[in-house]
Each structure stands twice: as structure tokens, then as C-alpha cells.
PAZAMI-955640 format. One line per 4 residues: number of its first residue (from 0); for each residue x, y, z of C-alpha. Coordinates in steps of 0.05 Angstrom, whole numbers, plus 32768, in hexadecimal, padded with zeros to 4 digits. Layout:
BEGIN
NUM = X,Y,Z  ... .
! end
This chain:
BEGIN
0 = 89DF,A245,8A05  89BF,A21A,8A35  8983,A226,8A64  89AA,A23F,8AA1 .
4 = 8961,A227,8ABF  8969,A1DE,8AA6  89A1,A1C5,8AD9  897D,A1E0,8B0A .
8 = 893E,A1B7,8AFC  8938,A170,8B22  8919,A140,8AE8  890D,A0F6,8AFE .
12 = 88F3,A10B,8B45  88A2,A0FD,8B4C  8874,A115,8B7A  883A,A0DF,8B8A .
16 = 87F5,A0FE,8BB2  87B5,A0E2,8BBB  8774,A10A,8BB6  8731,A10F,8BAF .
20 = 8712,A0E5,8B74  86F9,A0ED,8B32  86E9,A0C4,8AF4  870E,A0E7,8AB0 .
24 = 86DF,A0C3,8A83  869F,A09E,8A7A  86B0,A055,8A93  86EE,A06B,8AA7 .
28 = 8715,A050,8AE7  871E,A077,8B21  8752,A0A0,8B28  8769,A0B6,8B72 .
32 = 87B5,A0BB,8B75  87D8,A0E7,8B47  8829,A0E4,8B34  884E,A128,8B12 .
36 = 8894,A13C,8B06  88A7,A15D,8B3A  88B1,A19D,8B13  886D,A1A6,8B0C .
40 = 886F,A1C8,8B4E  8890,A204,8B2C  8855,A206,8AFB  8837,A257,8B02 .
44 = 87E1,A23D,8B09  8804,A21A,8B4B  87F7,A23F,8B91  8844,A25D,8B92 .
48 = 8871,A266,8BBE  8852,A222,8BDA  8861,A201,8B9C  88A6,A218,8B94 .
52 = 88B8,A205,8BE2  888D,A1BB,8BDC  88BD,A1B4,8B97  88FE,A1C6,8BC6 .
56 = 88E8,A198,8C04  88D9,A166,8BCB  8918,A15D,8BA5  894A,A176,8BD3 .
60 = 8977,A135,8BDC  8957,A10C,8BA6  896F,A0DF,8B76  894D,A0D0,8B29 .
64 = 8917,A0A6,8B28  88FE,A0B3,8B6C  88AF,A0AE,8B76  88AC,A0D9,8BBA .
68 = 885A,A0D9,8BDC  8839,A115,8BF9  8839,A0ED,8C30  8886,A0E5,8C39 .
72 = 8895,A125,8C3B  885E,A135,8C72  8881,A100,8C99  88C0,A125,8C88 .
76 = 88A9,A169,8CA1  8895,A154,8CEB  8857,A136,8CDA  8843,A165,8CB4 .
80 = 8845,A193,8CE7  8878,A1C2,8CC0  8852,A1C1,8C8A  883B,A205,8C91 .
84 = 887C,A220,8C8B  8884,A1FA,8C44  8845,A20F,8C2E  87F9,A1F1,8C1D .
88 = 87F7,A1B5,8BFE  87B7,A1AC,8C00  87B1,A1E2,8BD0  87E9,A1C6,8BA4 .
92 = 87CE,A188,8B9F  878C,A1A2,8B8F  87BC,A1D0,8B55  87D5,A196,8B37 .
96 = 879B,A16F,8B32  877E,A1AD,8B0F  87BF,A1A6,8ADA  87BC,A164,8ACD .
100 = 8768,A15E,8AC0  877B,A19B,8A8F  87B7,A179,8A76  87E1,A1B8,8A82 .
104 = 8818,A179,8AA1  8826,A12D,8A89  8819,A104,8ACE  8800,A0C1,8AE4 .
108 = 87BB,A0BC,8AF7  87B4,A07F,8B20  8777,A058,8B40  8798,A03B,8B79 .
112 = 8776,A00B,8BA3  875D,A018,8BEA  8799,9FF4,8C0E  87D0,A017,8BDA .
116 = 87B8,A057,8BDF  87B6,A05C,8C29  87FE,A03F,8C29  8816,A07B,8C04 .
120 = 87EB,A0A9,8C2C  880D,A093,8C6A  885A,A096,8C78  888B,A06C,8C73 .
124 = 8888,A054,8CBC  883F,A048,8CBF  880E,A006,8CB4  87D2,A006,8C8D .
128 = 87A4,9FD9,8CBC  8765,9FC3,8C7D  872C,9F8A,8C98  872B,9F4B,8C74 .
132 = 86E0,9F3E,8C7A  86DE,9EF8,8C56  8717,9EDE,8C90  86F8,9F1B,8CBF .
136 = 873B,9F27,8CD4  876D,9F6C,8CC6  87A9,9F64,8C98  87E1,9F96,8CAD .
140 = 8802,9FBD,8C74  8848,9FDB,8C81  8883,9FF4,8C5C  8891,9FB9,8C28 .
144 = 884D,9FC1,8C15  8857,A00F,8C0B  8897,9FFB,8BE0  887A,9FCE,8BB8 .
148 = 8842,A002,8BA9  8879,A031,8B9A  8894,A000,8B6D  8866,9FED,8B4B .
152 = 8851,A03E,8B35  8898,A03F,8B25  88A1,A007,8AEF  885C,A027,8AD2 .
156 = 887D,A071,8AD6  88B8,A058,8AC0  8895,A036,8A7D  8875,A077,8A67 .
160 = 88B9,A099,8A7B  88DB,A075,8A4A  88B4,A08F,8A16  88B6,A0DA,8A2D .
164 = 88CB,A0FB,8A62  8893,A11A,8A8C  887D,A161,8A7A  8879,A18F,8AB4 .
168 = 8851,A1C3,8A91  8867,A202,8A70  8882,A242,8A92  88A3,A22A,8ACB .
172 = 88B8,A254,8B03  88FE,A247,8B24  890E,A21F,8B54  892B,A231,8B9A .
176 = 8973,A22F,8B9A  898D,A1F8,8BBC  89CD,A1D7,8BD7  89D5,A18F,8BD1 .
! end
């Protein structure tokens, strides 16, 4: 019999967050932007409810394949102003992070540049304003530049997809319901 569980699960949705840091290895890049299956918000060493509500706000209305940032759904909830009412994701983040270093969850560590990472720190309406020094001038980032960040995380995801789908973790908790 099936896993009544399974249908209910949203695989190919991503959720993309900056945050603070770190160097896995010796020599190792820099990794400060992590991507994880969505479903790994339903993973029990995450702060619940808040993981269970960020994985509903997440893929509620989402198609396969979608790479979603923290940041979009901030802009989604006011600002971030409803975010309180979703949960702390802050906290979640810092959850995840905590998974993946432990490798409790396949993701994709990332060490974005400056300009790409504060692209998908902002929303999808803002600019990223960075100084030039050698033409001592500002460049203006903006939405084409966020998709082509987006893009370009997306043919790496999809590569490693390809191979395996990614592993949310073990024990997952159910998702809200939720209508279409």
C-alpha cells in the first residue's frame, strides 16, 4: 500500500537562505547560502510548528523545480512583517544549517559572491546598488540579475538532481493540509 504521506509531500520545491559563514574544510571555499528540499522543514531537530507553517507558506502554489529564497517569501508576507504569525525563521534557518553541517539532509552549500547573495537576500522588486571602485562608479543590480542567479543554482541543482533526488532527512513530520 502506498505512503498515504507521500502525495502529500511537495518534492522539486527548494528553499534558498543565506546565513552566517563557515568554511566545511581546510582550504575549503566559503559557504554562505544554503539550498534544501523543501521537506526538510518537516524534519523533527527543526524548531516546529515554524517549520511545518514556513514548509506550507513555501510550497503552497508551487510548481517542480522551483528554487523559492527566504527572501521571497518575506516579501510575500508583508515584508516580513507577518512573519511572526508563520513562525521564526531565524531559528529555522539556523536548524537547517545545523542538518546539513551534520549531514542529517542532502543540500547545496553554495559560496555566493557578494553581489549574488545580496540579490537573493532581497526581493524580487529590489536593486542591489555594489561600488565599482576601479570606474568609482555604482552598478545597479535588479531582477534579471536575481534570475539569472536563480538560474544558474538551478542548472547546478538540477545536475546533482539528476543523479538523486534530494534527501530531506528521516522522520518527517506531516505537512499542513492544504488546498490548491
Amino acid at each position: 500500500m502506498p505512503d498515504p504521506n507521500a502525495a502529500t509531500r511537495t518534492s522539486g520545491v527548494y528553499l534558498l537562505f543565506a546565513h552566517e559563514p563557515y568554511y566545511p574544510g581546510p582550504r575549503s571555499q566559503e559557504i554562505n547560502t544554503t539550498l534544501v528540499a523543501a521537506d526538510t522543514l518537516l524534519h523533527p531537530q527543526v524548531l516546529q510548528p515554524d517549520g511545518t507553517r514556513i514548509h506550507a507558506l513555501l510550497t503552497r502554489g508551487r510548481q517542480p523545480g522551483e528554487i523559492i529564497p527566504l527572501a521571497t517569501l518575506t516579501h510575500e508576507l508583508n515584508g516580513g512583517v507577518d512573519w511572526p504569525t508563520v513562525g521564526d525563521w531565524e531559528r529555522v534557518t539556523v536548524d537547517l544549517v545545523h542538518l546539513v553541517r551534520t549531514q542529517m539532509c542532502d543540500a547545496l552549500s553554495l559560496g555566493l559572491s557578494e553581489v549574488a547573495r545580496a540579490l537573493i537576500c532581497t526581493g524580487p522588486d529590489s536593486e542591489v546598488r555594489a561600488f565599482d571602485a576601479a570606474a568609482g562608479e555604482f552598478t545597479v543590480y535588479g531582477l534579471d540579475d536575481r534570475i539569472k542567479v536563480l538560474t544558474e543554482v538551478g542548472m547546478f541543482l538540477t545536475s546533482l538532481a539528476a543523479e538523486q533526488p534530494f534527501w530531506p532527512g528521516d522522520g518527517l513530520l506531516p505537512p499542513l493540509c492544504q488546498s490548491a
